[in-house]
C-alpha positions as CSV (number, residue, x, y, z in Angstrom):
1,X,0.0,0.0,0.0
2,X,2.5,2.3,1.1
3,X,4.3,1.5,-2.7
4,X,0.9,2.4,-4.2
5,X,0.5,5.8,-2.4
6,X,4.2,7.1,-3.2
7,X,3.8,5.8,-6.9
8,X,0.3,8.4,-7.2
9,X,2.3,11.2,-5.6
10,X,4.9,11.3,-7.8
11,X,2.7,10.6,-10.6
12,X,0.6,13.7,-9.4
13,X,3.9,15.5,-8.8
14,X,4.7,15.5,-12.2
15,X,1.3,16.0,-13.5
16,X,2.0,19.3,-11.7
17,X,5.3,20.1,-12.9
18,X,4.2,19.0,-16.8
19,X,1.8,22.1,-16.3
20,X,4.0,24.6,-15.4
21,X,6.1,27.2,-17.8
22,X,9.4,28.7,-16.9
23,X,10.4,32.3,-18.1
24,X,12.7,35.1,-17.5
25,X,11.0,38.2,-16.0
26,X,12.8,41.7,-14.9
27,X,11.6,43.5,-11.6
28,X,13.3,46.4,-10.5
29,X,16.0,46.4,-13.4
30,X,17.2,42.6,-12.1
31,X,16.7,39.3,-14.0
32,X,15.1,36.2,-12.4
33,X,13.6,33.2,-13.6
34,X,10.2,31.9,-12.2
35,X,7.5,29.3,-12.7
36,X,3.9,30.1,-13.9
37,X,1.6,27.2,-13.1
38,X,-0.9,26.4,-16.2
39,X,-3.7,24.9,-14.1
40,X,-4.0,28.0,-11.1
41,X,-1.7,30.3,-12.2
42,X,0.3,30.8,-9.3
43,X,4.0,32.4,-10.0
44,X,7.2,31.5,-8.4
45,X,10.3,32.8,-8.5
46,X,13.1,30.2,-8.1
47,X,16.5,32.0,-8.5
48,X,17.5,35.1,-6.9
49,X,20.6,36.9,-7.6
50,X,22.0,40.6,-8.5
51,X,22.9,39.6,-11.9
52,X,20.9,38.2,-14.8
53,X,19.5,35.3,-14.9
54,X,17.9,34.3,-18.4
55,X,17.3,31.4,-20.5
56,X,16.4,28.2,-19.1
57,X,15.5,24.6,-20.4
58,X,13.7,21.7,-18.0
59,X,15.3,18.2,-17.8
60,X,12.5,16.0,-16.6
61,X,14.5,13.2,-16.0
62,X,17.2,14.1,-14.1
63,X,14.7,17.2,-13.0
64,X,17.3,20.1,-13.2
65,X,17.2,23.2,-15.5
66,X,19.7,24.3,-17.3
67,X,20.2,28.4,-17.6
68,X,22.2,31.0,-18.9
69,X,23.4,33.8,-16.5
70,X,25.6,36.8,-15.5
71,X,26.1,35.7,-12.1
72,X,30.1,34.9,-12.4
73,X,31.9,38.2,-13.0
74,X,29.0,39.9,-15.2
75,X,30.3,37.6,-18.3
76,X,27.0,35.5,-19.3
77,X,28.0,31.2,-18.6
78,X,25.8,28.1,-18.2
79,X,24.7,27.0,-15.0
80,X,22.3,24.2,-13.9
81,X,20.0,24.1,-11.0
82,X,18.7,20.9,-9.1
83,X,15.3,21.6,-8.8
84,X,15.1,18.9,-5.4
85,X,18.1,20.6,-3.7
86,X,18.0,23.8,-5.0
87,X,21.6,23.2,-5.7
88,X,23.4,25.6,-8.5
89,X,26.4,24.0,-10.8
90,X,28.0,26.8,-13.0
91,X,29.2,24.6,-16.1
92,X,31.1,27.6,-18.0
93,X,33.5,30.0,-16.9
94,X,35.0,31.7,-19.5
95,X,34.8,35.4,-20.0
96,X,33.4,35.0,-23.2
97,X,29.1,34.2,-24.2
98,X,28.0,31.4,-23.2
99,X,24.0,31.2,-23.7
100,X,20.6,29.8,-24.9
101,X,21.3,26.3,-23.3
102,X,19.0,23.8,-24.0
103,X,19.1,20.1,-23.2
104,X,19.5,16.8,-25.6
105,X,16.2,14.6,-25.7
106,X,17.8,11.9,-23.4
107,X,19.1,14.8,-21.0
108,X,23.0,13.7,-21.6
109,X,24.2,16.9,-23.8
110,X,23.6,20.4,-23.4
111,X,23.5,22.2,-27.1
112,X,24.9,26.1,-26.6
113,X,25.7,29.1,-28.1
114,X,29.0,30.4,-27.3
115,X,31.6,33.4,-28.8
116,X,34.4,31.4,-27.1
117,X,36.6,31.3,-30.6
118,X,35.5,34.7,-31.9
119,X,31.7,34.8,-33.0
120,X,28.8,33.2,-32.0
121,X,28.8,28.8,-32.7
122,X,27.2,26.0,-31.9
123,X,28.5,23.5,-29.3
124,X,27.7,20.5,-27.1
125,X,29.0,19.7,-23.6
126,X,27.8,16.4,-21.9
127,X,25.6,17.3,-18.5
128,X,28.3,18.2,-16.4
129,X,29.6,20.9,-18.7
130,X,32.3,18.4,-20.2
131,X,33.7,17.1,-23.8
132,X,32.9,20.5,-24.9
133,X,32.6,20.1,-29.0
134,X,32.2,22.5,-31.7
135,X,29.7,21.9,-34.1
136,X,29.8,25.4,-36.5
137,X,33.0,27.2,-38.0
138,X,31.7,30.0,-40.0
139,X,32.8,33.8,-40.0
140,X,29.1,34.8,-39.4
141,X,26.2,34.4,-37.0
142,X,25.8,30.8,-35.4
143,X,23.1,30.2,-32.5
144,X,20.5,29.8,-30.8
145,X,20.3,25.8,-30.9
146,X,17.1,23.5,-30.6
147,X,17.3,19.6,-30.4
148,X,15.1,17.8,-32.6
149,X,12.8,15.4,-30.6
150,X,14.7,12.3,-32.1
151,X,17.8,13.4,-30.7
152,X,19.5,13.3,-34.8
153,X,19.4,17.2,-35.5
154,X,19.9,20.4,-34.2
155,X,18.4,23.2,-35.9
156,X,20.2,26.5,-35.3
157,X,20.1,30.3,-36.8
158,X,22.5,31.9,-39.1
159,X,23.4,35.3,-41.0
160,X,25.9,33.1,-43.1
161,X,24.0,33.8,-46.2
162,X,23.3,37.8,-45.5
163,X,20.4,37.5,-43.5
164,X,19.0,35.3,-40.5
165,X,18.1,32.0,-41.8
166,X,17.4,28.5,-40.0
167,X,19.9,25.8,-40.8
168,X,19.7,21.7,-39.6
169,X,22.8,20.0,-38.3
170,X,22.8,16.4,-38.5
171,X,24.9,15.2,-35.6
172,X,26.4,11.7,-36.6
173,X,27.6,13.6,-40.3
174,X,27.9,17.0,-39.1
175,X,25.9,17.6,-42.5
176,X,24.2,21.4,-42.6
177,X,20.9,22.0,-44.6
178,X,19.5,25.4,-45.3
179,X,15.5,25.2,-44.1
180,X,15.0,29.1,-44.9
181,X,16.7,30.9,-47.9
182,X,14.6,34.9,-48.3
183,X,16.0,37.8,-46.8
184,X,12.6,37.9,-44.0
185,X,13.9,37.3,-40.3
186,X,13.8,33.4,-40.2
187,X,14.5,32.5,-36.3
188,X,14.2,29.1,-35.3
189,X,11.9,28.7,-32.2
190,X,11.1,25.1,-31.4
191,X,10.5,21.9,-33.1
192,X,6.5,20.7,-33.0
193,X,8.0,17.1,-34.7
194,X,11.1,15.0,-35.9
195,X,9.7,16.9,-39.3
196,X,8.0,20.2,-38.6
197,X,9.5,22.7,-37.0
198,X,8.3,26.4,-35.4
199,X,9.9,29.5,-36.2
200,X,8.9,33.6,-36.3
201,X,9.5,35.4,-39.4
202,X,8.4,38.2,-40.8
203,X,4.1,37.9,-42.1
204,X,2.4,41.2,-43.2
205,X,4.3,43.6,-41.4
206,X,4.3,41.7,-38.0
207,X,6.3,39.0,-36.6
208,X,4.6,35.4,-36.2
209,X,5.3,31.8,-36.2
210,X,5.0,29.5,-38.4
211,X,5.2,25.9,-38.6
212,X,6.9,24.3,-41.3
213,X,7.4,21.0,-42.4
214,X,10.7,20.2,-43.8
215,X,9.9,17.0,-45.3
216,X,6.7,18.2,-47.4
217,X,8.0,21.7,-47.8
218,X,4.9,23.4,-46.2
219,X,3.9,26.3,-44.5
220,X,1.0,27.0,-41.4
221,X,1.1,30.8,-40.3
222,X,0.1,30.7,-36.4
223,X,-2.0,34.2,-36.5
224,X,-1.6,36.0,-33.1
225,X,-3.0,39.6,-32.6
226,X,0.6,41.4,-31.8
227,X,4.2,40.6,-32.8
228,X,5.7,36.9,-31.0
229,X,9.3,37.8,-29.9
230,X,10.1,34.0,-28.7
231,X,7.9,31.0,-28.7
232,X,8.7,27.0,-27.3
233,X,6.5,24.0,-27.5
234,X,6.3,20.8,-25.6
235,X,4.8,18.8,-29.2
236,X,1.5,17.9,-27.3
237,X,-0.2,20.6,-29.8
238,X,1.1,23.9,-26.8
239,X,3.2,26.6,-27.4
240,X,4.0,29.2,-25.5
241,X,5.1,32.6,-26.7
242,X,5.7,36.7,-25.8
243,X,4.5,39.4,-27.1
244,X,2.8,42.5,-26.2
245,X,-0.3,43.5,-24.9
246,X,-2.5,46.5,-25.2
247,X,-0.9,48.0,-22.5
248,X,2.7,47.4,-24.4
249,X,4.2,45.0,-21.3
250,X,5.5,41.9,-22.7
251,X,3.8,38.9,-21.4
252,X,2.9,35.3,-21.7
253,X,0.6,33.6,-24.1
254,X,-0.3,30.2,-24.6
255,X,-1.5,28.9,-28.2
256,X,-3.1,25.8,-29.1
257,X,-2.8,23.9,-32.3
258,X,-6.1,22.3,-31.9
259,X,-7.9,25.1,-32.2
260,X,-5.8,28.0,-33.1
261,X,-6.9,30.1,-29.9
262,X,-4.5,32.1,-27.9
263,X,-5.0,32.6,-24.3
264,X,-3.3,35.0,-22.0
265,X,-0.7,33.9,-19.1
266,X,0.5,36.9,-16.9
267,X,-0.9,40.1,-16.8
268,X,2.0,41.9,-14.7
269,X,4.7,44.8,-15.4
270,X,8.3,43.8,-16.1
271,X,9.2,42.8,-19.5
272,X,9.1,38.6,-19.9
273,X,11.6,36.7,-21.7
274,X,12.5,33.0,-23.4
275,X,9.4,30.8,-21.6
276,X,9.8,27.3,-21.9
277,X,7.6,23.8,-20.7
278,X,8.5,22.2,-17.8
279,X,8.3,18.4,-18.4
């Protein structure tokens, strides 16, 4: 019995946590990150420090985040928080950019964008910020990386060809494919599949997503009412996204593939940044 009552609470524990969204948010000129919970809508702010704190991505299995910050010297690095012990791992030091850490499928790699050799690239470091690995060389604009749910691509932005475009990386080959070739902004936001993928680019004078599939070459615009700045999904037909509203504060939005309806997540001051699922 007692076997049966802790297997349902940590089943409803992470029926909880699978509803929750993290994000960025700046009060009183500081950066923190906090939860938003989906089902009540409760906040919670989980790191506190005088420096930024930014982007962060949720490893379910091993139930840490992984986040960029300005903590160490005012130089943005990696770090990773234990979400059980509330213990913090810095995984970068270097007094270059480290950022926009997100975590492999299977949790084991963290896929980064770093100016450690000059510009911006793409690189991989296992979980505990080792076997660091460069995975871009070019002379322009390299970031911003998101795992494909199959573990077997990255996607990643690049100015290589004079404007920002979205480019695959297949990681056995090391292969690059151009997804995006027109001079709009093209910016890689998520992958909804192993074969569609979300980005924001420029539709009708405003800045939306779209999902396209890469293996049928086709287009969905996602209409929202104001311009998205950064959108993630968790590929159980979810995103969520910032962008204005009426009042000009950037908040949080959630859309649904389903139906196409948009529904709006915070309503406070203090502009929000880079949301992402918890799961």
């Amino acid at each position: 019995m007692k076997h049966l009552i802790f297997y349902f609470f940590v089943l409803v524990n992470n029926c909880i946590y699978s509803q929750s969204v993290f994000y960025s948010q700046n009060n009183n000129s500081n950066w923190d990150l906090y939860t938003i919970d989906l089902n009540n809508g409760v906040v919670n702010r989980i790191t506190k420090d005088s420096l930024k704190d930014f982007q962060s991505d949720h490893c379910g299995c091993q139930n840490r985040i992984v986040f960029d910050s300005y903590r160490d010297k005012n130089t943005r690095n990696i770090f990773t928080l234990n979400l059980k012990t509330n213990e913090i791992a810095q995984l970068t030091n270097l007094e270059t950019r480290d950022g926009h850490p997100v975590w492999s499928p299977n949790c084991q790699r963290i896929a980064f964008q770093s100016s450690r050799k000059g510009n911006p690239d793409v690189f991989v470091m296992d979980s505990l910020g080792k076997n660091i690995e460069q995975l871009t060389f070019d002379s322009a604009f390299d970031g911003i990386p998101k795992w494909s749910p199959n573990g077997s691509f990255l996607s990643f932005n690049s100015n290589r060809t004079g404007s920002p475009n979205v480019f695959l990386l297949n990681i056995a080959t090391k292969e690059k494919t151009q997804v995006t070739s027109d001079k709009k902004y093209n910016f890689i936001q998520d992958w909804l599949s192993d074969t569609t993928i979300l980005i924001i680019t420029d539709v009708s004078e405003k800045r939306q997503m779209q999902v396209l599939d890469i293996k049928n070459n086709t287009i969905k615009v996602l209409s929202t009412d104001h311009d998205v700045t950064y959108a993630r999904s968790n590929q159980k037909g979810k995103i969520v996204f910032t962008s204005r509203d009426e009042n000009g504060e950037i908040q949080l939005y959630l859309f649904s593939l389903n139906n196409l309806e948009q529904k709006q997540l915070t309503y406070t001051k203090g502009e929000k940044k880079f949301p992402a699922f918890m799961e």
